[in-house]
N, C-alpha and C positions, 0 to 999 in steps of 0.2 A: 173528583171534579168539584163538587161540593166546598172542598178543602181550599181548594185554589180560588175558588168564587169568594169564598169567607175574606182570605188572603187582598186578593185586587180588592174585597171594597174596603178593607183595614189600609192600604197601601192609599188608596184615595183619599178617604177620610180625613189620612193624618198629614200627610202631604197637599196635596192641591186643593180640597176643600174648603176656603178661604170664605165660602159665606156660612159652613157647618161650625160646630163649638168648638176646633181645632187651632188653639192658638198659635202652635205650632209651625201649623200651613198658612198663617198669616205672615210669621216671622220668615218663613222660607222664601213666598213671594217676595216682601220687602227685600230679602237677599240679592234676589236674583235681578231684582229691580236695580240693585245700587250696583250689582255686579256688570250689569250692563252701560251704568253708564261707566262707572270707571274704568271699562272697555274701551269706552268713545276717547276717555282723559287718555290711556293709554296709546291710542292713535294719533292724538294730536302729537303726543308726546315723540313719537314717531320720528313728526315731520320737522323736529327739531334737531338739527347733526351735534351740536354743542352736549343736549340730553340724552342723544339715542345713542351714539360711539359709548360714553359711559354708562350707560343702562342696559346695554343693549341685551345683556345676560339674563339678565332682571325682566324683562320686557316680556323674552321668548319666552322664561318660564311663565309669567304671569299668563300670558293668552294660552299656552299648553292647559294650564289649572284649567281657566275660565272655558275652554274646547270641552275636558275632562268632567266640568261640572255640566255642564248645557247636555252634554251627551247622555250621564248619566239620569238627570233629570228627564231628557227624553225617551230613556228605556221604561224608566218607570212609569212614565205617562201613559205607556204604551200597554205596558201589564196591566195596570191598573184601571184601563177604560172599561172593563165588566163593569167597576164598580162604582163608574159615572151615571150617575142618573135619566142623563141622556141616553146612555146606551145600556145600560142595565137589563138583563134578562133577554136581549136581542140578540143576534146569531151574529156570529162575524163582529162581534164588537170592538175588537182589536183595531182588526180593516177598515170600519164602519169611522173610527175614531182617527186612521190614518189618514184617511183622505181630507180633513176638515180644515180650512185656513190656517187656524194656529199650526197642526201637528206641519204641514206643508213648509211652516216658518221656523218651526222646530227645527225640521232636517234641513235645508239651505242654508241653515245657518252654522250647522257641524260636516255637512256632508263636505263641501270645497277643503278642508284640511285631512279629514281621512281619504279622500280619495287621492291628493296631492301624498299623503306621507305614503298610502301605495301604491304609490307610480300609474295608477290607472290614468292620472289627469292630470299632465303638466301646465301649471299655473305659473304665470308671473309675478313675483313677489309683490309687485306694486297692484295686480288683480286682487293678489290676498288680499292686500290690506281694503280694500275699496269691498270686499264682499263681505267684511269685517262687520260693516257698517248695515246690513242686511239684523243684525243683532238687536239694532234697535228697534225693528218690529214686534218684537216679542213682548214690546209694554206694549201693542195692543190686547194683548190675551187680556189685561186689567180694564184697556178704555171701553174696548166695545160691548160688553156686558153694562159698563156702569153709563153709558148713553142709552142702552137700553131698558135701565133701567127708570132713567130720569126723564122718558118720555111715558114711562107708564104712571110715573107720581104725577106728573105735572100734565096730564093729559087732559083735555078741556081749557087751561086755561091760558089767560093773553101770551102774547111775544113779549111784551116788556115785562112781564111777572116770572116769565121763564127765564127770561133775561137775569132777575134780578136773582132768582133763584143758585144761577150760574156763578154771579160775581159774589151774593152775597150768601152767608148761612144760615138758610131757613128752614122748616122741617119738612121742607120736598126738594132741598138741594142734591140730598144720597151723596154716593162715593164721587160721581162725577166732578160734583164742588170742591172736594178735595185734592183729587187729582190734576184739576185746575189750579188748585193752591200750589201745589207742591212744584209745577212746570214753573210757576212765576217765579218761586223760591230758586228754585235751580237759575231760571232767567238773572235773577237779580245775583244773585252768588258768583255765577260768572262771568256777567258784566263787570261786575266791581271788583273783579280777580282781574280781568283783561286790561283795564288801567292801571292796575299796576304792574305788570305782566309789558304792558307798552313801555315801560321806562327801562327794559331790562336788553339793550341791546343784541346780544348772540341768540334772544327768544324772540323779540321784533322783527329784526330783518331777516328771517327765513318766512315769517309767518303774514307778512304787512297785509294780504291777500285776504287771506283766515282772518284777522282782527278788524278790517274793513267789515269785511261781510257780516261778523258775528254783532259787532254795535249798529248795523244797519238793524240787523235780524230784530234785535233785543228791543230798538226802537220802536219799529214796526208793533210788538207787542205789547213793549207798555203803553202805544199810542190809541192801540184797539182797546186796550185793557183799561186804561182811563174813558174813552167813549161809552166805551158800554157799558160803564159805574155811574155816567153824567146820564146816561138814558136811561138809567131803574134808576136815579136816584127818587123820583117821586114815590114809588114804592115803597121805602124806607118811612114816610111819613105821609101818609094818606090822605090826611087831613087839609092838606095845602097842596094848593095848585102845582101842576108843573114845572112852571119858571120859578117858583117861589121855590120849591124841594130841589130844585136843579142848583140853582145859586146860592141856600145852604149847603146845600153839598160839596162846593166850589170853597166856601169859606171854610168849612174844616180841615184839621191839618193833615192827615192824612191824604185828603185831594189835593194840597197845597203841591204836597210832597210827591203826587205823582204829576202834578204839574212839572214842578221843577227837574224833576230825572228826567224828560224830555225835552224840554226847551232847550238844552245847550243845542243838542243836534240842530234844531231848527234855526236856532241864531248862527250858527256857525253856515247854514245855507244861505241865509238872509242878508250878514249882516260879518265882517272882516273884522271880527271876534276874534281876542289874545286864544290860539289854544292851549296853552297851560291853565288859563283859567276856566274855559271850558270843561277840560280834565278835571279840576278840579269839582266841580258841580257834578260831573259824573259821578265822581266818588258816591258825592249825597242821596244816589241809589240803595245806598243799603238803608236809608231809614225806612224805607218801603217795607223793610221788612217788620218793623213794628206793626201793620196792618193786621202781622200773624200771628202777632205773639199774645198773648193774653195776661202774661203781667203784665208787660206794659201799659196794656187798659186798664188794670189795677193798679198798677201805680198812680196812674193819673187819677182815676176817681179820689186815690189816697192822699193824693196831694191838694190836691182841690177841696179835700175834706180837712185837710188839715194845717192847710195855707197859712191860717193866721198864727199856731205856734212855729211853726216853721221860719214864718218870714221876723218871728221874735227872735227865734234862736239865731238866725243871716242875719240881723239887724245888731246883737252882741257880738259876732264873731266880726263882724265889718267895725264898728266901733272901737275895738280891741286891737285891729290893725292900724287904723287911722293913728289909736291915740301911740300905738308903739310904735309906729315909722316917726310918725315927730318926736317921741324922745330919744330914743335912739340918735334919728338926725341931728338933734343940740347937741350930742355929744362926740359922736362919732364924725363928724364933718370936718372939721377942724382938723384929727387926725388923720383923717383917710381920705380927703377930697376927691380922689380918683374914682373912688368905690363907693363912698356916700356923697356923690354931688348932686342928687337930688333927692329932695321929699317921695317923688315914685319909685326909686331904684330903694329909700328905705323903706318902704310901705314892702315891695316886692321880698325886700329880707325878713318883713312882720311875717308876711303868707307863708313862705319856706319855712320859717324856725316853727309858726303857731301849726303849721301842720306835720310837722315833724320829720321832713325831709332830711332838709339841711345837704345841700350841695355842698358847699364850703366855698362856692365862687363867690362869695358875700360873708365878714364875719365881722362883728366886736370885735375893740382891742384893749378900749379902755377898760379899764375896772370897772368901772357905771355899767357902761352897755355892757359888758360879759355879764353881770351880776344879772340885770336887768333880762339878760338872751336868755339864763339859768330860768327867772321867775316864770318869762313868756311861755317857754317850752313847756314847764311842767303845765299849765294853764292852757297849752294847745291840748294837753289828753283829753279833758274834760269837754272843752268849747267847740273842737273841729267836732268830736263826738257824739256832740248832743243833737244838731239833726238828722244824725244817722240814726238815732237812737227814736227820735220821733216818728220816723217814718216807718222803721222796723217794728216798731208799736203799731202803730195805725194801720202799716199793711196786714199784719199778722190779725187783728181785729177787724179788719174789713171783707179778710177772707171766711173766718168764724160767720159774718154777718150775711155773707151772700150762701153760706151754706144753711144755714136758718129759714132764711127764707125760701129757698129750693126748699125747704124740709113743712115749711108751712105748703106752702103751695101744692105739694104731693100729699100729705095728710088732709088740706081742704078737696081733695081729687076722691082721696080714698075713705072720704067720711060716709060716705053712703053704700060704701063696699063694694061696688061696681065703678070701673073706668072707662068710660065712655069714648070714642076716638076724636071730640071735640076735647074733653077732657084732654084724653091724650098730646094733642097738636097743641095745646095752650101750654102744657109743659112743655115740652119741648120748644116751644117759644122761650120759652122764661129761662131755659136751661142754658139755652142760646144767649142770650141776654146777660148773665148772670156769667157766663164765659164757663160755665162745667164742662168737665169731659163725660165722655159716656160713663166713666167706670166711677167717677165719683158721684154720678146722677143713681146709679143703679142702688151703692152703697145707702143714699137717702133712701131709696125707694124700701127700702129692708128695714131701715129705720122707722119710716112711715109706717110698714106694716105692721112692724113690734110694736108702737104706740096704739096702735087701734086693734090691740087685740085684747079680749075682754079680760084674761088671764094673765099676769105678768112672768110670770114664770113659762106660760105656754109662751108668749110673748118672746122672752129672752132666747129662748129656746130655737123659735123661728129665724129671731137676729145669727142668734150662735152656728145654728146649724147651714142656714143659708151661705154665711162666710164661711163656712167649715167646708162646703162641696163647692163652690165658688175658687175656694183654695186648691182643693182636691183635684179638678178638674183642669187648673191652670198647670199644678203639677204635673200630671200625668197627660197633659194636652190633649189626649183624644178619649176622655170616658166617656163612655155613649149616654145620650139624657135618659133610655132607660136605666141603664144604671145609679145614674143622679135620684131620678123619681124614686125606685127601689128607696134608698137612702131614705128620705123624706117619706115615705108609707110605713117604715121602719118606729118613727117619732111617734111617742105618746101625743098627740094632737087631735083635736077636732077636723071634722070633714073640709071644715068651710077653709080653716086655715091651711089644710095641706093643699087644696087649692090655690088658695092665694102663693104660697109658697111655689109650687108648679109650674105659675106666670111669671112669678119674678126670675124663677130658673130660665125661663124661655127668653 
């Protein structure tokens, strides 16, 4: 018995344990997360006769797997409730763990096809597919933990802070913030799949119904999801009034940008608006997704930082085309009037040749301009090149810069060898700011530690070793932290630093 008890909580651990050191049971969640929705694509996929007659093979296998996997998954859930924490050491913990919302949405959502494939339950194929849809419950096993989580971080404080906490990343956002990201992102990815999805005939007219509703939906979302960004936006900067932090808010370009992915809808209510142009503004939904990206905010810092060679280097390569569409033009005109008939139709042959295209719908004939097309082209390697080359510098040095400063900032944290949770919360401010991920904030933080150790070698040793079971751990996805600690009590080290080490493990 003993045996079996060891087993469910090694089976928990390394599977479903997504807040334990199991990187594993993170990647598995994510799986089953993307498994689900591509369940949903699958369905759509369904109600298309043009994609389903031909897939149709493809289709049944796929939902057989995805039955296959969900089931298996719930066997295991099922062994493995010993070694939940909730039911841990309680009688009936199997049972105890049957009955709970998730496990209930577990089996609904595998039970309609085993019962259907043993004859106990005759279904109608169009039932199936509609209890399909039952599947996407299963992201709540991730929502409802991370809501209640983010009413324990954020408890005491206003509607609009909690607010802002939601839309924006702060360090009482939790996973909840994220999983709000990640619904937008989906939002946004299939909005701007479904316009052009609309232009595709034998996919439109079965679906007109479904594409209706889905841009109504999507609307509806980003209209809430821009409100609620205009009402934290005072949050963002404290310092200034409401209207004033509201209508910064409004002028930056990302709010530009969620302005505009909505307003087609609206003028298209209002106002006997072309809808292919409409459509087209649709499209401009995907820049929304720059909100999430974080080079892009480093880009832009990088560009903004380095504007002036930049706009040196566009200011050469613009000069360069000017002066080559007019001579070319002097020469070429005369022989080719059809094709050089004007100074912009040569400019546009300067852009093709200096960037090394070269269509061939546009070419020299004479001696002059072929010799001349020769000079330009070799002259495009260099000049198109060079603000690539600036920015590739500058980004590459800006990212060095904001890891320094994360790196000051945690060594000013840990100068006094204790970190505080005001401490704490202002990193993680900064961290935010600075646009880190966790795993690159963690690596400063080991860094930090090796700096401020009185010993350089014990020092090294901490950096070394820390990466070393860091490593280890990711390998082997489920070493337990006793085991880690072990490791680390193991190290020629002082007391103080095997504790510091211990923290950073945790």
């Amino acid at each position: 018995m003993k045996t079996i008890a060891v087993a469910r909580a090694a089976v928990f651990s390394a599977l479903f344990d997504i807040d334990g050191k199991s990187q594993f049971a993170r990647s598995l969640d994510k799986f089953i997360t993307w498994l689900i929705i591509a369940n949903l694509a699958a369905l759509v996929i369904e109600h298309i006769p043009a994609l389903y007659v031909t897939h149709e093979a493809s289709l049944g296998l796929f939902d057989r797997l995805s039955i296959y996997v969900f089931t298996l998954e719930y066997v295991l859930r099922l062994f493995s409730a010993g070694g939940d924490p909730r039911f841990q050491g309680k009688r009936f913990a199997t049972m105890r763990f049957a009955v709970t919302p998730f496990a209930l949405i577990d089996l609904l959502v595998i039970a309609p096809y085993w019962l259907h494939l043993l004859g106990i339950l005759d279904l109608d194929l169009r039932l199936l597919r509609i209890l399909r849809l039952l599947r996407l419950l299963k992201l709540l096993r991730d929502v409802v933990p991370a809501v209640q989580e983010f009413k324990k971080m954020n408890f005491g404080r206003t509607f609009r802070q909690k607010v802002d906490a939601l839309m924006n990343e702060t360090p009482t956002s939790g996973r909840l913030h994220k999983q709000i990201d990640f619904i937008l992102i989906i939002f946004i990815l299939v909005s701007v799949a479904a316009v052009f999805l609309e232009t595709v005939p034998f996919i439109y007219e079965p679906l007109k119904k479904e594409f209706f509703w889905l841009d109504t939906i999507a609307i509806a979302v980003f209209t809430v999801e821009y409100l609620l960004r205009l009402y934290a936006a005072p949050e963002q900067d404290p310092n200034r009034s409401g209207i004033m932090g509201r209508l910064s808010f409004m002028k930056k370009p990302t709010s530009i940008i969620d302005l505009v992915s909505i307003a087609p809808y609206y003028l298209q209510l209002f106002f006997a608006a072309d809808i292919q142009f409409l459509r087209v503004l649709r499209v401009l939904r995907v820049l929304k997704l720059a909100r999430y990206n974080n080079a892009l905010i480093t880009f832009g810092m990088v560009f903004k930082r380095e504007k002036r060679a930049f706009t040196a280097a566009m200011f050469v390569t613009a000069l360069i085309t000017v002066l080559s569409g007019a001579i070319v033009y002097g020469f070429e005109h005369a022989a080719q009037p059809e094709k050089f008939d004007t100074l912009p139709r040569a400019m546009y042959w300067a852009v093709i040749t200096l960037a090394s295209v070269g269509y061939g719908d546009i070419s020299p004939i004479t001696p002059v301009g072929q010799a001349f097309t020769m000079v330009l082209a070799l002259l495009g390697i260099g000049i198109v090149a060079l603000p690539a080359g600036i920015l590739g510098s500058a980004f590459s040095d800006q990212l060095h810069q904001q890891r320094e400063q994360m790196l000051k900032a945690v060594e000013d944290a840990f100068s006094d060898g204790v970190l505080t949770e005001t401490e704490a919360n202002a990193l993680e401010e900064e961290r935010i700011r600075l646009h880190l991920s966790e795993e690159q904030f963690e690596i400063l933080k080991a860094r930090a530690l090796a700096r401020h150790s009185s010993d350089m070698t014990a020092a090294n040793t901490i950096f070394k070793a820390s990466e070393e079971i860091r490593k280890l751990r990711e390998a082997m996805h489920v070493l337990p932290i006793e085991t880690a600690i072990a490791e680390i009590e193991r190290l020629n080290l002082p007391d103080a630093e095997k504790a510091a080490l211990r923290v950073l493990l945790k």
